[in-house]
C-alpha positions as CSV (number, residue, x, y, z in Angstrom):
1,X,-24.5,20.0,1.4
2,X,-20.9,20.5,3.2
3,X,-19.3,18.8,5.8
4,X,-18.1,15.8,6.9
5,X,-21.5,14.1,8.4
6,X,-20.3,10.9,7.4
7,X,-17.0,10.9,8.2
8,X,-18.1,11.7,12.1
9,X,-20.8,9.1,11.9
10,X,-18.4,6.1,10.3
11,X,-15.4,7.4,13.3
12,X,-18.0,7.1,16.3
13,X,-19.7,3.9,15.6
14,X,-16.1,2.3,14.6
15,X,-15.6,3.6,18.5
16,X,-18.4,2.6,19.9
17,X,-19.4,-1.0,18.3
18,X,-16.6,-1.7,15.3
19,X,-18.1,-5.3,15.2
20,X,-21.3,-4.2,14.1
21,X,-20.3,-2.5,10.8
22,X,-23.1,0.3,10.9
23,X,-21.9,1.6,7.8
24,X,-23.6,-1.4,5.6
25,X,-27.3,-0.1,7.5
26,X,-28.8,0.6,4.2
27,X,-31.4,3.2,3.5
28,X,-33.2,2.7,7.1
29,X,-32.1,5.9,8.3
30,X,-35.1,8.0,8.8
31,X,-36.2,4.8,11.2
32,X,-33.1,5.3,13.6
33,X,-33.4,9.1,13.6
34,X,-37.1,8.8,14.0
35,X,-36.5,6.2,16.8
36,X,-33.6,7.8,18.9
37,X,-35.6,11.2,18.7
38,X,-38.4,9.6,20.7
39,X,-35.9,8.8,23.4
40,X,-34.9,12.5,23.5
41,X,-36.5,15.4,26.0
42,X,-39.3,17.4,23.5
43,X,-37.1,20.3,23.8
44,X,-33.9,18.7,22.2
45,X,-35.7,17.2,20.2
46,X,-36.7,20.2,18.8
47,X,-33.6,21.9,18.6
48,X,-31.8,18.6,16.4
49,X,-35.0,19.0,14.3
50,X,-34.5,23.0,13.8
51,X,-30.4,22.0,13.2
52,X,-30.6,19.5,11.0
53,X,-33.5,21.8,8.7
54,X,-33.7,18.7,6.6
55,X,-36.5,20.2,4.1
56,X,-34.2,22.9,3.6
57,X,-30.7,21.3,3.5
58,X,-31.7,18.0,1.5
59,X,-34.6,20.0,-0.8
60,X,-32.4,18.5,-3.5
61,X,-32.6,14.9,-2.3
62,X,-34.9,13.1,-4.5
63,X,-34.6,9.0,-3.1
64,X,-33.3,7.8,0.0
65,X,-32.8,8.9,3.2
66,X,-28.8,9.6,3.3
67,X,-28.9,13.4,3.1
68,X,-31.8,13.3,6.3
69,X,-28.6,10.7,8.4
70,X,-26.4,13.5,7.6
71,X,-28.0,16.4,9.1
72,X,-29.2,14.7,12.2
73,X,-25.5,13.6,12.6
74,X,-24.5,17.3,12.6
75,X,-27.4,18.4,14.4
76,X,-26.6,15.6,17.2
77,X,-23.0,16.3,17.0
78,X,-23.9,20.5,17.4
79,X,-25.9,19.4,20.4
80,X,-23.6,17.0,22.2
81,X,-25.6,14.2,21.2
82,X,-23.6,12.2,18.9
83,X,-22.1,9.8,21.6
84,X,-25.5,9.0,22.4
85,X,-27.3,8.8,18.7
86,X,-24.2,5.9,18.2
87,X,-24.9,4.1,21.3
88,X,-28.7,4.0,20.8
89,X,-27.5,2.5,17.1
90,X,-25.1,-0.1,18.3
91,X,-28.2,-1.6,20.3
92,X,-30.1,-1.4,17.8
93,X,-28.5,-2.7,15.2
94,X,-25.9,-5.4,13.7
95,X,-25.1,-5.3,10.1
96,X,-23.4,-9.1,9.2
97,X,-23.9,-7.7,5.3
98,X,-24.8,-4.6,3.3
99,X,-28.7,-4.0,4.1
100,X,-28.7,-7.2,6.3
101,X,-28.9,-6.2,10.0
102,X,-30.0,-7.6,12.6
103,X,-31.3,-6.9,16.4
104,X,-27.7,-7.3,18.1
105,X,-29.3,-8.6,21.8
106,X,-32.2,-11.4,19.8
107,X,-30.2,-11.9,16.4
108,X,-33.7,-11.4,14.5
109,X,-33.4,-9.6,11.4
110,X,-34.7,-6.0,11.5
């Protein structure tokens, strides 16, 4: 896979929440695509899904969820929805170490 998915993701949330240090998530991906998409109209929705074609572009994936974060982050950036997919994460989440994040508004682990 090409592109620099993860270059755009690390840029925005340093932007949008630099505190929270998104980058140290771990592999909880597929639970903040899975959970922004249901925020999302049906129809756009359905466009990042047919985008990001993650059977397809990660088919040679074979454990974790990295490859699925990186073609939602282009599918979101194609669509205009980047801005938005690394608000929804800042509120969602606060990494204070690698795999160790937290619910920034309650400070209960996630």
């Amino acid at each position: 896979m090409r592109g620099n998915y993860w270059k755009d993701w690390n840029g925005a949330v340093k932007l949008q929440c630099p505190s929270h240090h998104l980058e140290l998530l771990g592999d909880i991906y597929d639970e903040l695509i899975d959970k922004f998409s249901k925020t999302l109209p049906r129809s756009i929705d359905e466009k990042a899904i047919s985008i990001a074609d993650y059977s397809r572009r990660c088919a040679d994936e074979t454990a974790g969820f990295s490859c699925e974060m990186a073609v939602y982050v282009d599918a979101y950036k194609k669509l205009g929805l980047l801005k938005k997919f690394t608000q929804f994460s800042c509120r969602q989440y606060k990494c204070l170490e690698a795999a160790y994040c937290v619910d920034p508004r309650t400070g209960k682990f996630r």
